[in-house]
C-alpha positions in Angstrom: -45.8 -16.8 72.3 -44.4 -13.3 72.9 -42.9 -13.4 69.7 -45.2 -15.0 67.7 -47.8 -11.4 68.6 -44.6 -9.5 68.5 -43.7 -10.5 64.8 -47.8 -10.5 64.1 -48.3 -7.3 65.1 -45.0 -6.1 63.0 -45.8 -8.3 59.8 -46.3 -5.5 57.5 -42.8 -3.5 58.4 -41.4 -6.8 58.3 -42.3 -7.6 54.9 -41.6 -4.0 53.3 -37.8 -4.7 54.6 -37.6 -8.1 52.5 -39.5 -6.3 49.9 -36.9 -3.5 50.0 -33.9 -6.0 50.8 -35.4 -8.4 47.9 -35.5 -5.1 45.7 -32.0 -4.0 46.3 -30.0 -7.5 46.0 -32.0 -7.7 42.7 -31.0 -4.2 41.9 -27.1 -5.5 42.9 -27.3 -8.4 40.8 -28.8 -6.4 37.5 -25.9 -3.7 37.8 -23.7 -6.5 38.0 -24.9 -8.5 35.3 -25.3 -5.3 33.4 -21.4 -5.0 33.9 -20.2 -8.0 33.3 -21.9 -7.7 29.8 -20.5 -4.3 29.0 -17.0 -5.9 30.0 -17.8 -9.2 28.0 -19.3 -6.7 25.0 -16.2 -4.9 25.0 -13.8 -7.7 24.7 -15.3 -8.3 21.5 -16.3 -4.8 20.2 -12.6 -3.4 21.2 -10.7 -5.9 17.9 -13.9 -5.0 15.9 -13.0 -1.6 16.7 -9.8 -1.6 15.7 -10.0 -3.2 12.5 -12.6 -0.1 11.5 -10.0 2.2 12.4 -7.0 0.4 10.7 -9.4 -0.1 7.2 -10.2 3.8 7.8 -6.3 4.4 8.0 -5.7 2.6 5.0 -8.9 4.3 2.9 -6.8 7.8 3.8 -3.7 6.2 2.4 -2.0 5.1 5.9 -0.8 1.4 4.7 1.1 0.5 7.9 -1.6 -0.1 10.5 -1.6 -3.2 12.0 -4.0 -4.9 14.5 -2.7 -6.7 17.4 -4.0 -10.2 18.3 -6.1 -10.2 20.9 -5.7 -14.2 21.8 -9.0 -13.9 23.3 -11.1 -15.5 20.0 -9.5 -17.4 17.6 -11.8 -16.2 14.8 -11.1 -12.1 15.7 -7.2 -13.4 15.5 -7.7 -14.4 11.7 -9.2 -11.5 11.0 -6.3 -10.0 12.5 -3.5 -12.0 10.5 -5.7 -12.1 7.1 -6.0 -7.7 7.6 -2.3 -7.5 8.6 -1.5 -10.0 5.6 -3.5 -7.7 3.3 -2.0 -4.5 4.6 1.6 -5.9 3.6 0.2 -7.1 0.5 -0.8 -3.8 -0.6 2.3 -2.4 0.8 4.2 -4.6 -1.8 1.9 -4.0 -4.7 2.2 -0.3 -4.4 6.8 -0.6 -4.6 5.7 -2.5 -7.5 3.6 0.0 -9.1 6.3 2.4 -8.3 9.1 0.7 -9.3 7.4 -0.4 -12.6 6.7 3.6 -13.3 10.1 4.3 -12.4 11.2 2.1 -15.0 8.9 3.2 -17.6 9.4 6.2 -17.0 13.6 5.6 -17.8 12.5 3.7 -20.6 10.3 6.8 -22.3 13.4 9.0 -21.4 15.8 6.4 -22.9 13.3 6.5 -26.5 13.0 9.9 -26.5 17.1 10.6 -26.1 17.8 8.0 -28.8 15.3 9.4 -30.9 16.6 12.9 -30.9 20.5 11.6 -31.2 19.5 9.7 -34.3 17.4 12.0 -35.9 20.7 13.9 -37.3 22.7 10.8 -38.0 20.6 10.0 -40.8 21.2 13.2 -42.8 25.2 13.0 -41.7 24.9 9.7 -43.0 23.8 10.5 -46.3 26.0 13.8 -46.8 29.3 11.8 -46.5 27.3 9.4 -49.2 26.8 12.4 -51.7 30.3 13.9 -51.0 31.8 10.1 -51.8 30.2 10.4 -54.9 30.8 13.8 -55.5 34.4 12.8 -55.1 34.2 10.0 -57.2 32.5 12.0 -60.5 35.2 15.0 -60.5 37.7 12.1 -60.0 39.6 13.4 -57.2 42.2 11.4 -55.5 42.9 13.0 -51.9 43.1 10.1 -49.9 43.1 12.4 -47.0 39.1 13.2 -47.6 38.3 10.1 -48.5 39.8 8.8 -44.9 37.5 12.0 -43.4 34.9 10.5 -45.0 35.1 7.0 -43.7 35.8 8.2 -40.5 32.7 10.2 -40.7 30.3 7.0 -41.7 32.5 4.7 -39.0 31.7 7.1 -36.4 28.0 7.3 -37.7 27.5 3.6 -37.2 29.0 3.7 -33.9 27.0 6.1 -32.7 24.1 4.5 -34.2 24.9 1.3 -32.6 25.4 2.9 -28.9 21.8 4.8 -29.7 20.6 1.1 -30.6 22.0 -0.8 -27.1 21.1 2.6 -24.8 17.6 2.6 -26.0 
C-alpha cells in the first residue's frame, strides 16, 4: 500500500518521464529511419549520378567515360552496359568519320595532282602531232627526229597512264 500512495502521489512526474522517454525513442527511431532512407536513397541516386556526369562528359567531347556496375539493381546495370556500349559505339563512329576524311581528303589531293600533271600533256601531245606532220609535208627524212618524236608521244602515254592508275 505504501507504494500504491507513493506512485499516486508521483503520477504526474511519472508520466512526463514516459512522455519524455516515449518522445525520445520515437525521436531515435525517426533519425534512424531518416538514415536508412538517405543510405537506401543514395544507393540509387549515386549510378543515376554517374550516368549524368558521364553523358555531361561526352556532350563536352570526353568519349571515354565509363560507368561502373554497381551489381546492386539489375536494371541500373543495363543502363550501365547499354551507356558504356554507346560510348564505344560513338568512339568507333568517330575513327570512321576520321578515317573516311582522311581518305577523301587523299583522294581530292590525288585529283587535283593528276589534274595539274595532265593539263600539259595534252598540248605536248599535240605539238609532237604538228611537228610529225610538219616533217612529213617538207619531206624530211631524219630518222633521228622522227625517233624524238615517238619517244616524246611514248613517254606522253606513259605518263598519262601513271596519271590515270595514281588518280
Amino acid at each position: 500500500r505504501n507504494e500504491y500512495t507513493f506512485l499516486e502521489s508521483n503520477r504526474d512526474q511519472i508520466s512526463l518521464i514516459f512522455a519524455l522517454i516515449y518522445i525520445v525513442v520515437s525521436l531515435a527511431l525517426i533519425l534512424l529511419s531518416t538514415f536508412i532512407g538517405l543510405k537506401f536513397a543514395e544507393r540509387i541516386v549515386s549510378p543515376l549520378s554517374m550516368v549524368i556526369k558521364a553523358t555531361n562528359n561526352i556532350s563536352k567531347g570526353s568519349y571515354d567515360d565509363k560507368i561502373k556496375k554497381t551489381n546492386d539493381y539489375i536494371e541500373l546495370n543495363r543502363l550501365a552496359e547499354s551507356f558504356n556500349k554507346m560510348s564505344n559505339d560513338i568512339v568507333k563512329q568517330k575513327k570512321q568519320i576520321l578515317i573516311s576524311k582522311k581518305h577523301e581528303t587523299w583522294s581530292d589531293i590525288a585529283r587535283r595532282i593528276a589534274h595539274e600533271i595532265k593539263n600539259p600533256l595534252t598540248p605536248i601531245q599535240l605539238s609532237s602531232e604538228r611537228l610529225e606532220k610538219r616533217i612529213n609535208k617538207l619531206s624530211i627524212s631524219s630518222d633521228e627526229v622522227k625517233e624524238c618524236i615517238d619517244t616524246i608521244r611514248r613517254q606522253v602515254s606513259e605518263i598519262g597512264y601513271l596519271v590515270d592508275e595514281f588518280s
